[in-house]
PyMOL Python script that loads the backbone (N, CA, C, O; Angstrom):
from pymol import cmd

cmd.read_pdbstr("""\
ATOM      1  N   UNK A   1      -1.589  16.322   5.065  1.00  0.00           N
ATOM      2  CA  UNK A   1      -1.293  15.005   5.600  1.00  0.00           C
ATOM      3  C   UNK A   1       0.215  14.804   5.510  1.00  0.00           C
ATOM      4  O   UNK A   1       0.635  15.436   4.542  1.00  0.00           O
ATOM      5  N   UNK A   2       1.162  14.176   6.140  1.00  0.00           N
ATOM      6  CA  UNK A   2       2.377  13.486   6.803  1.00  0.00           C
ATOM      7  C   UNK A   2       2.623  12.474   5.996  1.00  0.00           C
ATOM      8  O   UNK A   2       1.790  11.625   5.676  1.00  0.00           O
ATOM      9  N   UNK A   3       3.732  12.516   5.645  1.00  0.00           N
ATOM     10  CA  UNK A   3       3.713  11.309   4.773  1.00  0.00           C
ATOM     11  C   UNK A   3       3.700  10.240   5.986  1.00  0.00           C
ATOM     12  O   UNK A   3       2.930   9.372   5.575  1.00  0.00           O
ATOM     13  N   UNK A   4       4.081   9.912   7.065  1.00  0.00           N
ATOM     14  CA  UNK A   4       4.070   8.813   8.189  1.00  0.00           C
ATOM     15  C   UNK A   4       2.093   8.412   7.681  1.00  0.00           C
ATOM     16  O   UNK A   4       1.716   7.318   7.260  1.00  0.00           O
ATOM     17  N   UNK A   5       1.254   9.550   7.882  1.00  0.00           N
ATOM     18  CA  UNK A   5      -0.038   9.298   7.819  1.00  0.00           C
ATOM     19  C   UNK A   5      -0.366   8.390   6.804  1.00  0.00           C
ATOM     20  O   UNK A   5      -1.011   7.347   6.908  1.00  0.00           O
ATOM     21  N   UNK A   6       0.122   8.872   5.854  1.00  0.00           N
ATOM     22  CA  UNK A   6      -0.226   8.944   4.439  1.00  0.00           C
ATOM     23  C   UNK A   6      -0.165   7.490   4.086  1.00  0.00           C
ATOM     24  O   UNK A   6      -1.089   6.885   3.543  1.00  0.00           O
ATOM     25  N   UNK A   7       1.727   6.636   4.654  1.00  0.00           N
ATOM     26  CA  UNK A   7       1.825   5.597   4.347  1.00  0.00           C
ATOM     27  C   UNK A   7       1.018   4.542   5.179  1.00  0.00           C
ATOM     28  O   UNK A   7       0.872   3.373   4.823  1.00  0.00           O
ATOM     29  N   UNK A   8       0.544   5.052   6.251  1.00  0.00           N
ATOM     30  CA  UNK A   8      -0.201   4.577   7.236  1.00  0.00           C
ATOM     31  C   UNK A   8      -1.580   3.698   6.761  1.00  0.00           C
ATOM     32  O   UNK A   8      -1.984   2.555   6.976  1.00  0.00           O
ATOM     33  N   UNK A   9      -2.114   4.973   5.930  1.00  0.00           N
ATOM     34  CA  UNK A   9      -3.120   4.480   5.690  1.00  0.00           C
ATOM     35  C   UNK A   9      -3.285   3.614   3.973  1.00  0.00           C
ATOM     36  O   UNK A   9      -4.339   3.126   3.566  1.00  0.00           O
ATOM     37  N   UNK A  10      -2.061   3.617   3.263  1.00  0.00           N
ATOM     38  CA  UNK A  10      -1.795   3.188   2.087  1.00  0.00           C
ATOM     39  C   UNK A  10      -2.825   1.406   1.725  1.00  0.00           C
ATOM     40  O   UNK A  10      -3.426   1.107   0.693  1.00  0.00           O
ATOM     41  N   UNK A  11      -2.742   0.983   2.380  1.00  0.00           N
ATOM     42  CA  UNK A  11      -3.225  -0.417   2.718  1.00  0.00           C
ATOM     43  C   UNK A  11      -5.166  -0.305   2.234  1.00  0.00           C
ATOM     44  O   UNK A  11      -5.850  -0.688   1.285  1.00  0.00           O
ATOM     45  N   UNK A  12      -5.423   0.497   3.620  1.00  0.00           N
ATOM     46  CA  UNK A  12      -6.576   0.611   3.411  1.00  0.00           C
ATOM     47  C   UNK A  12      -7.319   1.464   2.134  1.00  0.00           C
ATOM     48  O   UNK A  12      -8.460   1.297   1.703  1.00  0.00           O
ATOM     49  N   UNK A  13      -6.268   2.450   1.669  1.00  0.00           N
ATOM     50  CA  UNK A  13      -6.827   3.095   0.712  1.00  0.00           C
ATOM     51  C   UNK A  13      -6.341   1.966  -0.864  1.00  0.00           C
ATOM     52  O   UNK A  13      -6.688   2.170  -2.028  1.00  0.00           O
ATOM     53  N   UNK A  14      -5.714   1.146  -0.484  1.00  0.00           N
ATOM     54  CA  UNK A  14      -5.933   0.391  -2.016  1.00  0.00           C
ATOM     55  C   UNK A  14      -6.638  -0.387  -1.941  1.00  0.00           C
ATOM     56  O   UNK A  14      -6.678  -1.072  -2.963  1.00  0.00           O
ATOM     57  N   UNK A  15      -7.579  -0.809  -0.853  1.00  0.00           N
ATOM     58  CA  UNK A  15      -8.657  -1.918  -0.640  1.00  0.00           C
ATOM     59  C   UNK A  15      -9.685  -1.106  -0.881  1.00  0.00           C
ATOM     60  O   UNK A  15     -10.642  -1.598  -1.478  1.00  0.00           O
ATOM     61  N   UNK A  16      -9.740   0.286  -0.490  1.00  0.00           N
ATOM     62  CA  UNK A  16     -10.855   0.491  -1.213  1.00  0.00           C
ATOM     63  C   UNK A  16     -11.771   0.909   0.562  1.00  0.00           C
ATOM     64  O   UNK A  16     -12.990   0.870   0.728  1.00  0.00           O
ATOM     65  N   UNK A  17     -10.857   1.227   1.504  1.00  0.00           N
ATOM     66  CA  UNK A  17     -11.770   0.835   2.807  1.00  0.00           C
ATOM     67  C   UNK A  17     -11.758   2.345   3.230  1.00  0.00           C
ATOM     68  O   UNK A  17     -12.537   2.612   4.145  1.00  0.00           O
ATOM     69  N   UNK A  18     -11.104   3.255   2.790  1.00  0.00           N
ATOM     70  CA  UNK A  18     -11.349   4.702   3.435  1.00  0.00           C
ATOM     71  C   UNK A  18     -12.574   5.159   3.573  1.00  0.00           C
ATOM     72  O   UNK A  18     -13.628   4.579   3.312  1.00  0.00           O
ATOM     73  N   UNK A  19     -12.418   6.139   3.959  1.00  0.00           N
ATOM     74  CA  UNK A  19     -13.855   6.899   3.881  1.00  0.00           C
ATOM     75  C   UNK A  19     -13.607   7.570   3.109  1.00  0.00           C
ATOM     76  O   UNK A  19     -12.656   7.210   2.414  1.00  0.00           O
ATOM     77  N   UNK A  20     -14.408   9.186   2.679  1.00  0.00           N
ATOM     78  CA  UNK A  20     -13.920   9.885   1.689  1.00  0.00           C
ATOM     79  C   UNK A  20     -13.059  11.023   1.900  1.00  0.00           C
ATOM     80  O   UNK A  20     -12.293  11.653   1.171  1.00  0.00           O
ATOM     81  N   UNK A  21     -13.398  11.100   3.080  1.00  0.00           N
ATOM     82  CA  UNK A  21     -12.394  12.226   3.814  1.00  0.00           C
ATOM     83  C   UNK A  21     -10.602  12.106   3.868  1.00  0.00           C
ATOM     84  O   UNK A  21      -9.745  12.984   3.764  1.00  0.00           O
ATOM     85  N   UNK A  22     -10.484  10.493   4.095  1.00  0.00           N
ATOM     86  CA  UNK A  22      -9.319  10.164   3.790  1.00  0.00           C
ATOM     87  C   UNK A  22      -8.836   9.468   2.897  1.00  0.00           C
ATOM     88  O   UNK A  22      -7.691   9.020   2.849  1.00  0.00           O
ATOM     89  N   UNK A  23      -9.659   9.346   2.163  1.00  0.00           N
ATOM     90  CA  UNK A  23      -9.336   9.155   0.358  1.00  0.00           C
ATOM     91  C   UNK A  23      -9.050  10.025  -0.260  1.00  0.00           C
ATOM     92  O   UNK A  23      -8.133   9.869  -1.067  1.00  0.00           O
ATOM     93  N   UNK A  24      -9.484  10.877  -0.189  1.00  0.00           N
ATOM     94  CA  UNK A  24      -8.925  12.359  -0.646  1.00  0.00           C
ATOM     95  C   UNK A  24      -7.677  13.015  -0.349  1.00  0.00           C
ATOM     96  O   UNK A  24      -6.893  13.634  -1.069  1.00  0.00           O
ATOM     97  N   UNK A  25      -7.674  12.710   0.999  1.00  0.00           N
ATOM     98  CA  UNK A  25      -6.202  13.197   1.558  1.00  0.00           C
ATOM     99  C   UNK A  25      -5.190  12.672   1.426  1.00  0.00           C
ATOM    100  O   UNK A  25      -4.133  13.300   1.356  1.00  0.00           O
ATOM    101  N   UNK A  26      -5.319  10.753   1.329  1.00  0.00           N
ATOM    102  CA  UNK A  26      -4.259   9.937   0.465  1.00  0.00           C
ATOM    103  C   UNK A  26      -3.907  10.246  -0.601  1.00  0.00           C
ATOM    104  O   UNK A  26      -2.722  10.217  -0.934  1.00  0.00           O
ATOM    105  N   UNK A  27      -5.202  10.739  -1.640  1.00  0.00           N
ATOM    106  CA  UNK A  27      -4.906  10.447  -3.453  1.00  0.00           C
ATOM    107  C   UNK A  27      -3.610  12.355  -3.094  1.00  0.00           C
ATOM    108  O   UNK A  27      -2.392  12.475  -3.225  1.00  0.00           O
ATOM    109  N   UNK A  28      -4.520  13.260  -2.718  1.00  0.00           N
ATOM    110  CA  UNK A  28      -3.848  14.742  -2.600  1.00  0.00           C
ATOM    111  C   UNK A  28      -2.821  14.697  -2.398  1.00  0.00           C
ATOM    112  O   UNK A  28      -2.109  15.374  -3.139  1.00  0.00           O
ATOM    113  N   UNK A  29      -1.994  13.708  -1.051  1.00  0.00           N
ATOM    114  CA  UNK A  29      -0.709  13.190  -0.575  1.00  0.00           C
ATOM    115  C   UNK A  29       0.046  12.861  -1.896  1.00  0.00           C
ATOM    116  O   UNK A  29       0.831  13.653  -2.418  1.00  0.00           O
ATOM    117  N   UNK A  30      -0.234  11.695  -2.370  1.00  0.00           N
ATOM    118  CA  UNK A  30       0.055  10.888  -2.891  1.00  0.00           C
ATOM    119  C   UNK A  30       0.444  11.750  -4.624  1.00  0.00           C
ATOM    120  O   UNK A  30       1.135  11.301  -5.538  1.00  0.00           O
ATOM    121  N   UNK A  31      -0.161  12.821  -4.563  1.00  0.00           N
ATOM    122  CA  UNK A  31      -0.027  13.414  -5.907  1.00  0.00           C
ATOM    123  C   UNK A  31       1.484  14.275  -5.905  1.00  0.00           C
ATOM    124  O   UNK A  31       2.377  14.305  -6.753  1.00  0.00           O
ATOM    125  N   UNK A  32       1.330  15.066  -4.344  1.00  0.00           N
ATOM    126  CA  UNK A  32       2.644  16.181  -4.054  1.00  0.00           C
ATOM    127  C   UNK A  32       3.573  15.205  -3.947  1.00  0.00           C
ATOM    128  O   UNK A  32       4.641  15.343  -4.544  1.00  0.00           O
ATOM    129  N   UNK A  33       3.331  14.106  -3.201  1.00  0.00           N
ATOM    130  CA  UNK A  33       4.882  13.588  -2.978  1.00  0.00           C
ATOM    131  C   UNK A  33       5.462  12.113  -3.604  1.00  0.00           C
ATOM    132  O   UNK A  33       5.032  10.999  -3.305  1.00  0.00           O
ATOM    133  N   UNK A  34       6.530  12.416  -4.530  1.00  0.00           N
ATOM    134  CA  UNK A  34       6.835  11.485  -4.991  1.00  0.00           C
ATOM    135  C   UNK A  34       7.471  10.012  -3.775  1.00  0.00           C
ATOM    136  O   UNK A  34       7.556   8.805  -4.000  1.00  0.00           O
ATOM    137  N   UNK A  35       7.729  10.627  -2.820  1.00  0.00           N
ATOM    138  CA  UNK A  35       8.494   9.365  -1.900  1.00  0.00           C
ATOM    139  C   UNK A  35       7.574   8.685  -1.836  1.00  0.00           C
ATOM    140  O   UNK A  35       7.637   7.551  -2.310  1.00  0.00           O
ATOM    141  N   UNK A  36       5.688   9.446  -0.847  1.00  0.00           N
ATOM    142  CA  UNK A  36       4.913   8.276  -0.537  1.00  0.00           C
ATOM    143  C   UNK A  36       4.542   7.481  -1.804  1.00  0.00           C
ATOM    144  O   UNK A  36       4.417   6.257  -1.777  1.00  0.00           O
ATOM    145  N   UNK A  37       4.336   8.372  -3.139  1.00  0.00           N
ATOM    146  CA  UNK A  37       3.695   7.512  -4.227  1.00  0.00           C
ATOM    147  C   UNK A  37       4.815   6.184  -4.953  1.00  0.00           C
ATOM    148  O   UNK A  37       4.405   5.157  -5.495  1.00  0.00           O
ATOM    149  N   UNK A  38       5.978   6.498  -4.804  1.00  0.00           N
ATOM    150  CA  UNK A  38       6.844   5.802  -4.892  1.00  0.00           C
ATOM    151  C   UNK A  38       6.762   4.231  -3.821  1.00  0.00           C
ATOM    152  O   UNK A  38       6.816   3.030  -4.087  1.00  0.00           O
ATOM    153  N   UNK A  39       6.651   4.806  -2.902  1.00  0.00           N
ATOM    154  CA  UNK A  39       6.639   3.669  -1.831  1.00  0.00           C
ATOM    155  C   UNK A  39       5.139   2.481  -2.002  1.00  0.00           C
ATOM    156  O   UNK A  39       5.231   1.303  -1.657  1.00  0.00           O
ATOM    157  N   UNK A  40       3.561   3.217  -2.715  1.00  0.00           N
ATOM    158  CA  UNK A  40       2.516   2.845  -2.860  1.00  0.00           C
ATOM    159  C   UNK A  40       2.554   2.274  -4.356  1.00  0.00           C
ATOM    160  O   UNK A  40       1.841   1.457  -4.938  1.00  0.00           O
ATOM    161  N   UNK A  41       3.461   2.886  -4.677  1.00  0.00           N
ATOM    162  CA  UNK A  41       3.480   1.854  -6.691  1.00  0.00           C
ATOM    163  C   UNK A  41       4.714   0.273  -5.922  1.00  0.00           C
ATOM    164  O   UNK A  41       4.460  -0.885  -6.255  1.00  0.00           O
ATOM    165  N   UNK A  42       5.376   0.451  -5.389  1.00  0.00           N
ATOM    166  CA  UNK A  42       5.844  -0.414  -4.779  1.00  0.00           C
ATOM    167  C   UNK A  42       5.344  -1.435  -4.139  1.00  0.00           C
ATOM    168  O   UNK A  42       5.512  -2.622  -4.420  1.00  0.00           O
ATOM    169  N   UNK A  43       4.590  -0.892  -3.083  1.00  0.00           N
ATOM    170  CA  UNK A  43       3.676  -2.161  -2.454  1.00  0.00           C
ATOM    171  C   UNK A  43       2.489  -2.688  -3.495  1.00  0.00           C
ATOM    172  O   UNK A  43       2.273  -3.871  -3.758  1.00  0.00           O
ATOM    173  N   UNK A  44       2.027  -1.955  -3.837  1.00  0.00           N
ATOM    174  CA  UNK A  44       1.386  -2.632  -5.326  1.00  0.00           C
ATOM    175  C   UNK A  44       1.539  -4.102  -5.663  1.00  0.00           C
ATOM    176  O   UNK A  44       0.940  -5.159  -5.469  1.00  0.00           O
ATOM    177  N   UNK A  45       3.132  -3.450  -6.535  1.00  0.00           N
ATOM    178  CA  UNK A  45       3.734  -4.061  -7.339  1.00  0.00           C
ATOM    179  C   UNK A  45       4.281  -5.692  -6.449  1.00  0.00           C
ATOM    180  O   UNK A  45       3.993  -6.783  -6.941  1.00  0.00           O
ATOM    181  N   UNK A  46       4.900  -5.595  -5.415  1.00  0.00           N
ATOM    182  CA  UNK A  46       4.878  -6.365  -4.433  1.00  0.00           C
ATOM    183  C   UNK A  46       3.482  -7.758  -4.583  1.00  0.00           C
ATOM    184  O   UNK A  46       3.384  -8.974  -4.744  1.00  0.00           O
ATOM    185  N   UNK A  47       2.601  -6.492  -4.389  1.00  0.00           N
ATOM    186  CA  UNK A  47       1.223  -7.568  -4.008  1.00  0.00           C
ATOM    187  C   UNK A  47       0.390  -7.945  -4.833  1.00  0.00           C
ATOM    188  O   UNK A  47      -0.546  -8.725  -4.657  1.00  0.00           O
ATOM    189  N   UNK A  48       0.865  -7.124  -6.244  1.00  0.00           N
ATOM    190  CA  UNK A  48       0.420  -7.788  -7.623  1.00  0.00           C
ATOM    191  C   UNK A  48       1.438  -9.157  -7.919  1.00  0.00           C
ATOM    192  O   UNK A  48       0.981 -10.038  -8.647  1.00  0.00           O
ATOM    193  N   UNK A  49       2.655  -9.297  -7.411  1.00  0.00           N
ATOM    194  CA  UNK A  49       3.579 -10.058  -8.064  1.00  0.00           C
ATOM    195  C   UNK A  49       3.212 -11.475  -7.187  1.00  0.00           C
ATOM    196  O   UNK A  49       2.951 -12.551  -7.726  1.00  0.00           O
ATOM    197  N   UNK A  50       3.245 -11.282  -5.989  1.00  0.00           N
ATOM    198  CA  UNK A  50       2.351 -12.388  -5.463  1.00  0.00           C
ATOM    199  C   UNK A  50       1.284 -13.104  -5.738  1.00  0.00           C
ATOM    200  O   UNK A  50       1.104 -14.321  -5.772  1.00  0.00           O
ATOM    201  N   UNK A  51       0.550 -12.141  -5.942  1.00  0.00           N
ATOM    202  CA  UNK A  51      -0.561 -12.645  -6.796  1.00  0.00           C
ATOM    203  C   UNK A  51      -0.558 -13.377  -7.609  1.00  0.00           C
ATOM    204  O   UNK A  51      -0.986 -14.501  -7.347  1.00  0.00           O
ATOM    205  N   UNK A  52      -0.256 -13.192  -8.464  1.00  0.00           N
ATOM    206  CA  UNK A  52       0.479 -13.704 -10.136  1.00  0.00           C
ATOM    207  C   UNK A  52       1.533 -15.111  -9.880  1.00  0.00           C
ATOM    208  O   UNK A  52       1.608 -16.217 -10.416  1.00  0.00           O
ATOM    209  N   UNK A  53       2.079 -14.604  -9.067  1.00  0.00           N
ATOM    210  CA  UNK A  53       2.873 -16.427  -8.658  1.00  0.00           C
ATOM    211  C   UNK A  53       2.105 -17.331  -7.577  1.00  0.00           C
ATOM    212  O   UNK A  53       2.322 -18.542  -7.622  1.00  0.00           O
ATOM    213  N   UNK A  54       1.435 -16.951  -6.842  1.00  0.00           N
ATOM    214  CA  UNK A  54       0.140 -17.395  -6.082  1.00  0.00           C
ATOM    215  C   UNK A  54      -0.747 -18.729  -7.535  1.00  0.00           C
ATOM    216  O   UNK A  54      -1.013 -19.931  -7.531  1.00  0.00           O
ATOM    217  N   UNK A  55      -0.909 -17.562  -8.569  1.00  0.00           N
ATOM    218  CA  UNK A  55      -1.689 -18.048  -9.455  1.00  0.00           C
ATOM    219  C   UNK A  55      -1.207 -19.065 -10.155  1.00  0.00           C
ATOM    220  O   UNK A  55      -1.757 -20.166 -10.152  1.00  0.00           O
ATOM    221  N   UNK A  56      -0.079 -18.786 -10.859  1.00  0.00           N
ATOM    222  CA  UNK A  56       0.719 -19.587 -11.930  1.00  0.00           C
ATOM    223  C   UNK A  56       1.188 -21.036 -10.635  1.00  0.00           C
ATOM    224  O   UNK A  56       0.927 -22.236 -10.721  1.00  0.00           O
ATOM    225  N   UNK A  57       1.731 -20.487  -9.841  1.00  0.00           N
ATOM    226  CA  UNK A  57       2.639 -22.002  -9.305  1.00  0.00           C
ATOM    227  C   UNK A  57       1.571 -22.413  -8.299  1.00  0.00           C
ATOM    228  O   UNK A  57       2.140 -22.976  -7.364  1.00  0.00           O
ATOM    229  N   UNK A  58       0.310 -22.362  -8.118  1.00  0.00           N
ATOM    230  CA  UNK A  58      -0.317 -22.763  -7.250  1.00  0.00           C
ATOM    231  C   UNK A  58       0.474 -22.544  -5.876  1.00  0.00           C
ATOM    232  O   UNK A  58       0.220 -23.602  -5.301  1.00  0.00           O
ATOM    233  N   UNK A  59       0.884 -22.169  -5.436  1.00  0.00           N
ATOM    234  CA  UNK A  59       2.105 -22.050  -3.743  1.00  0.00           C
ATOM    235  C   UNK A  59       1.005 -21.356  -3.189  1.00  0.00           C
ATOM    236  O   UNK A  59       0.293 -20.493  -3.702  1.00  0.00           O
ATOM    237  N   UNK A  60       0.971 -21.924  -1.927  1.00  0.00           N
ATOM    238  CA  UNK A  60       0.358 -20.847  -0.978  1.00  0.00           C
ATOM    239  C   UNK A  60       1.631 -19.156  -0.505  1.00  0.00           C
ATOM    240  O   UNK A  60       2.828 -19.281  -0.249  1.00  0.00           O
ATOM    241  N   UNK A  61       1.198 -18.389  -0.518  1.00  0.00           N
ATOM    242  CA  UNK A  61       1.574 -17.323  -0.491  1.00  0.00           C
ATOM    243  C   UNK A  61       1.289 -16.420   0.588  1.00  0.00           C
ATOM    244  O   UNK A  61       0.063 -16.496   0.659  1.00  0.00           O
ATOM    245  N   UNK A  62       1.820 -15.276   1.842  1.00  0.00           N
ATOM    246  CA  UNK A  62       1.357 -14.462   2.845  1.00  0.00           C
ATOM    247  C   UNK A  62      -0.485 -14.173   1.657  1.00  0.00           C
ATOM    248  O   UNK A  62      -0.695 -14.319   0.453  1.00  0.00           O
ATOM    249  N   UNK A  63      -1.230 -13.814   2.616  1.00  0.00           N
ATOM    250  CA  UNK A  63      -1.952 -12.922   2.638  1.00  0.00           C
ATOM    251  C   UNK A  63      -1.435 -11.767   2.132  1.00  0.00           C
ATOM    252  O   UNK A  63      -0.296 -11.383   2.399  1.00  0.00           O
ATOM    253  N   UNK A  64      -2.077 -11.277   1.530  1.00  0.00           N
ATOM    254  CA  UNK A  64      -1.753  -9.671   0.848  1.00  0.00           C
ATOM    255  C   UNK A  64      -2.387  -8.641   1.569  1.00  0.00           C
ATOM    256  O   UNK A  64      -2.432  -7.492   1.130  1.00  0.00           O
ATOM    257  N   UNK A  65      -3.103  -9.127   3.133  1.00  0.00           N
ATOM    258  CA  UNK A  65      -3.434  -8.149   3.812  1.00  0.00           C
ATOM    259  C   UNK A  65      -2.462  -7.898   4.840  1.00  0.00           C
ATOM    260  O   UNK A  65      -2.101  -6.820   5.314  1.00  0.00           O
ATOM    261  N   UNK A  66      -2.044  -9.245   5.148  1.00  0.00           N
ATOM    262  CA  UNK A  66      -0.565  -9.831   6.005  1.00  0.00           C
ATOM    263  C   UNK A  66       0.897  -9.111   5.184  1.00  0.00           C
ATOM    264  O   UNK A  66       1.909  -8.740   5.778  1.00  0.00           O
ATOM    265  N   UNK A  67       0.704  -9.057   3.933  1.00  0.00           N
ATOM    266  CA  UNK A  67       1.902  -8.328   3.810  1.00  0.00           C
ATOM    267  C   UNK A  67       1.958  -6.958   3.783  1.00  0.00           C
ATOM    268  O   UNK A  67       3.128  -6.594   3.897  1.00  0.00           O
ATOM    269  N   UNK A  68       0.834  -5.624   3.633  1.00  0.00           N
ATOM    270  CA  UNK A  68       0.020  -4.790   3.740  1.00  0.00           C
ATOM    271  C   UNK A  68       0.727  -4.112   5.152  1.00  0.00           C
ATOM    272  O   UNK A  68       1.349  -3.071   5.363  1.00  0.00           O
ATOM    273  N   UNK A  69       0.205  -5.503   6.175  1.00  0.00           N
ATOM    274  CA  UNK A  69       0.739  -4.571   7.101  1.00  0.00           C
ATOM    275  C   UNK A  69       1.735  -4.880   7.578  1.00  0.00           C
ATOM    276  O   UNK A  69       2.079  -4.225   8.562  1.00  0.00           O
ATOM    277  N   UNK A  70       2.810  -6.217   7.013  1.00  0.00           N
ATOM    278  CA  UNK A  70       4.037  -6.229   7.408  1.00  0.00           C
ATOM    279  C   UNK A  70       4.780  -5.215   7.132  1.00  0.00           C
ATOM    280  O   UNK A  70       5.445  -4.602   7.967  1.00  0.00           O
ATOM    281  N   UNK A  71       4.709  -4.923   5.727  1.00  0.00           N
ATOM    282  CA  UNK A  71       5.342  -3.505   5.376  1.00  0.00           C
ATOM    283  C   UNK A  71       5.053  -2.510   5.763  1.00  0.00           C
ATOM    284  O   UNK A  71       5.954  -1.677   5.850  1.00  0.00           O
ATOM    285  N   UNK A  72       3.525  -2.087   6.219  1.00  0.00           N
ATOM    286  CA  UNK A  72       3.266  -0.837   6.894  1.00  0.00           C
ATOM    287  C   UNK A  72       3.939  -0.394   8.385  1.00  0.00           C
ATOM    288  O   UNK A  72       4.100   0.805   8.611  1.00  0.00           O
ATOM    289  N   UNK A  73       4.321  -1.393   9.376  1.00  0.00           N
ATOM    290  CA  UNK A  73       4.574  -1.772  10.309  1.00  0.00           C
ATOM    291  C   UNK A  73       6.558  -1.450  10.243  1.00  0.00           C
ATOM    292  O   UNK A  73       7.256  -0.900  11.095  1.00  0.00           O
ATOM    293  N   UNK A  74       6.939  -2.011   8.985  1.00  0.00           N
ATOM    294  CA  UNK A  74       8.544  -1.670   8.719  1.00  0.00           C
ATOM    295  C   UNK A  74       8.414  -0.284   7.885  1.00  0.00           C
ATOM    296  O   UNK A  74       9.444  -0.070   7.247  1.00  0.00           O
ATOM    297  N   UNK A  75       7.676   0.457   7.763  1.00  0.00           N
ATOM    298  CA  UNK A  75       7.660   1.326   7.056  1.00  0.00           C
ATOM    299  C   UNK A  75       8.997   2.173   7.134  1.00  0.00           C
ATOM    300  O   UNK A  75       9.658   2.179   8.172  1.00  0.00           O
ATOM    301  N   UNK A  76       9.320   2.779   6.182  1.00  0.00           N
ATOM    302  CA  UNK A  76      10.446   4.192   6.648  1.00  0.00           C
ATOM    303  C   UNK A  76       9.874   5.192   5.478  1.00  0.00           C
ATOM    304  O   UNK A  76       9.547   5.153   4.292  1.00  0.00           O
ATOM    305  N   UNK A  77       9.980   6.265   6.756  1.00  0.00           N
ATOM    306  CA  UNK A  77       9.443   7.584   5.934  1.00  0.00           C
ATOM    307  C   UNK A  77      10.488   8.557   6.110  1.00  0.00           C
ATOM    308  O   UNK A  77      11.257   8.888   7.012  1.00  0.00           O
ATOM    309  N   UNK A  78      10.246   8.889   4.952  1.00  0.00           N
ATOM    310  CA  UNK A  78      11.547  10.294   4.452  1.00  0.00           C
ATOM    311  C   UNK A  78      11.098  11.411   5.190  1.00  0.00           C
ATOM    312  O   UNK A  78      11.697  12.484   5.111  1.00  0.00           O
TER     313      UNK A  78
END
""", "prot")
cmd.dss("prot")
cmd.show_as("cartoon", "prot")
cmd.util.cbc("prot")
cmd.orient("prot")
């Protein structure tokens, strides 16, 4: 897999929506290359931190599926 692929499908594989065919090929990706896993502890972290201020300050906040694919959409791949 490409890392372009890889980050492609980053979204869906932290929701949990792959199949297994490309769950496998994300986690496999995701093991060789530090850029995509770098870029996926990132969006994470992103959409955990939202979360968490979502929670504490009551604010309405993007969607975390909305930001998912804002970033997937600006993506840059090495």
């Amino acid at each position: 897999m490409d890392c372009a692929r890889s980050i492609e499908l980053l979204s869906d594989y932290d929701a949990g929506l792959l199949g297994d065919d490309d769950k496998l090929l994300v986690i496999t990706h995701l093991s060789a290359c530090a850029d995509c896993d770098g870029v996926f502890r990132d969006l994470k972290l992103i959409v955990q931190t939202a979360f968490a201020m979502r929670s504490e300050n009551g604010i309405a906040y993007p969607d975390e599926e909305v930001l998912w694919q804002r970033l997937s959409a600006s993506r840059i791949v090495h």
